[in-house]
C-alpha positions, 0 to 999 in steps of 0.5 A: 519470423511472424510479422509481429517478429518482425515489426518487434525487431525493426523498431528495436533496431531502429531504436538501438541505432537511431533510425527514422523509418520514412513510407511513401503513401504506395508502401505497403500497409505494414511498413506505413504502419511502422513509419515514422512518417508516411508522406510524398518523396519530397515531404519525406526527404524534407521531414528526415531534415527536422530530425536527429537520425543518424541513419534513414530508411527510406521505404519507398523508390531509388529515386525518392532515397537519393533525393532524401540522401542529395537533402542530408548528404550527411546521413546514411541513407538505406533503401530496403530493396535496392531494385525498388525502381520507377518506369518514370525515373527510368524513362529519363537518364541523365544522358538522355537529357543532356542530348534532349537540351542541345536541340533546343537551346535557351530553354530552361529545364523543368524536371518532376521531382519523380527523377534521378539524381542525374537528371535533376542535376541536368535540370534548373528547376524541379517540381512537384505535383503539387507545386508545378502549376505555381511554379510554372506561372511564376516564371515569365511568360517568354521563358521557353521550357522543356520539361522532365519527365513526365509528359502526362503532368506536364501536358496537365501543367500546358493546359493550365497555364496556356504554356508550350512547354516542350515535353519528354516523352516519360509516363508513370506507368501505373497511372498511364494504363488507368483508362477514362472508359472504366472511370466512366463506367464507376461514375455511372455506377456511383453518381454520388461519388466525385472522381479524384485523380492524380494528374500523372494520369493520361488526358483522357482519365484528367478530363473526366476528373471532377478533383485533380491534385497531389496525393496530399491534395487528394487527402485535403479534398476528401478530409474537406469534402462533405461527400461520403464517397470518392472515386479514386484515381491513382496508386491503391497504397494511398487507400491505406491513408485514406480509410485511416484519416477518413474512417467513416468515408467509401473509397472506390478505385478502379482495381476494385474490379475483380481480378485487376491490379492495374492500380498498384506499383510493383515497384512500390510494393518491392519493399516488404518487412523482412527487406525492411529488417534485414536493411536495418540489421545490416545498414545496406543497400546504402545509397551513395552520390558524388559530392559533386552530383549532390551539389549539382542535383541539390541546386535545383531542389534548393531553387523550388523551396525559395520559389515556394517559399517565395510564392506562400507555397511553403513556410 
């Protein structure tokens, strides 16, 4: 089938079995475009929460449908590619953080939202980019802290808040790889141009950031933002968003250079239309959790939204 065919099929399906399309910011162009929602993990999984669907199809990686799926325990819950996964996530089993703690008794967990189930379900709180620094705050200042599993946030999250908290060694290795020396080099290159990024990024590429936050802060700044022209320094997906809110705004990114990629999740681009089709058709590959490991991973999800709430994060 054409791409039209395509698009044509997934919405009668999603029509006929009353689906909600949910695409993360990295999707690919087409599946945003079909979305119902486009959004960070956790906004998505938040979002399927306020609508009837029987069944929802998460385009994005397995960990972001598992927390969709751990939030509507009883809906269907699809991932159009099953192997859709994250080096994150994959840095961290459950096991591994089971072993982690036992060095360190006392200490409360603080994983990154960007984790499995079995790890969250190790964890007593989680967060997420853009709460983090709110939350970690918030806790007392003696509290000890080993945090999941992304050092590069949470090296991020200690320099902001003066906190040692404990780091997993864990890294998105799309965000990692980004180099402050080529950062530099667009900034020489474009000196109108503030550079915005993303603060699973590596200290040095943090450091020479004029705007960190979020992806969805990274939007606000640039909506807000009276600069036609941003450097930007995260996955090359949340472009697709960017020109659409943006029309009359430049955005430069460091895979702008000829012949490089190292601005894009492979992972995240796993998911194509025909996946997208033949998951709709056929209701699989179905993500599946224990009650229990809903439960137990769900307590800490449940704890960040009081918090945020709470704090006047959230509503």
């Amino acid at each position: 089938m054409t791409s039209e065919e395509y698009r044509k099929e997934i919405l009668r399906l999603k029509k006929e079995k009353n689906a909600v399309i949910l695409g993360h910011y990295y999707q690919i162009e087409e599946i945003q475009a079909l979305s119902d929602y486009v959004g960070d993990s956790l906004a998505l999984a938040q979002e399927a929460q306020r609508t009837d669907a029987d069944i929802i199809v998460f385009c994005g990686v397995h960990f972001m449908a598992e927390t969709a799926k751990i939030l509507n325990p009883s809906r269907k819950v699809l991932l159009p590619d099953v192997n859709a996964s994250c080096s994150l996530a994959e840095s961290c089993t459950g096991a591994d953080l089971r072993e982690f703690k036992k060095q360190y008794p006392g200490y409360m967990v603080v994983s990154y939202v960007n984790c499995s189930a079995e790890v969250k379900a190790e964890s007593d709180l989680i967060c997420t980019s853009g709460n983090a620094e709110k939350l970690i705050n918030s806790l007392p200042s003696d509290q000890k802290i080993i945090f999941s599993p992304d050092k590069n946030l949470g090296g991020y999250i200690n320099r902001q808040t003066g906190r040692e908290m404990v780091l997993w060694n864990g890294v998105c290795t799309v965000h990692d790889a980004l180099e402050a020396e080529s950062i530099l080099k667009l900034k020489q290159q474009n000196p109108d141009a503030p550079v915005i990024a993303h603060p699973e990024c590596n200290a040095a590429v943090l450091a020479v950031s004029d705007f960190i936050g979020s992806t969805k802060a990274m939007l606000n700044y640039i909506a807000k933002s009276d600069k036609k022209r941003f450097i930007v320094v995260t996955e090359a997906g949340i472009l697709y968003e960017m020109k659409k809110s943006n029309p009359d705004k430049e955005f430069i990114t460091v895979s702008n250079e000829e012949g490089c990629s190292c601005a894009e999740c492979s992972y995240m681009k796993m998911n194509t239309l025909e996946k997208l089709y033949k998951c709709l058709r056929d209701e699989t590959p179905e993500i599946t959790l224990s009650a229990d490991m809903i439960e137990r991973a769900a307590k800490p999800i449940v704890r960040m939204l009081d918090m945020s709430r709470e704090l006047g994060i959230i509503k």
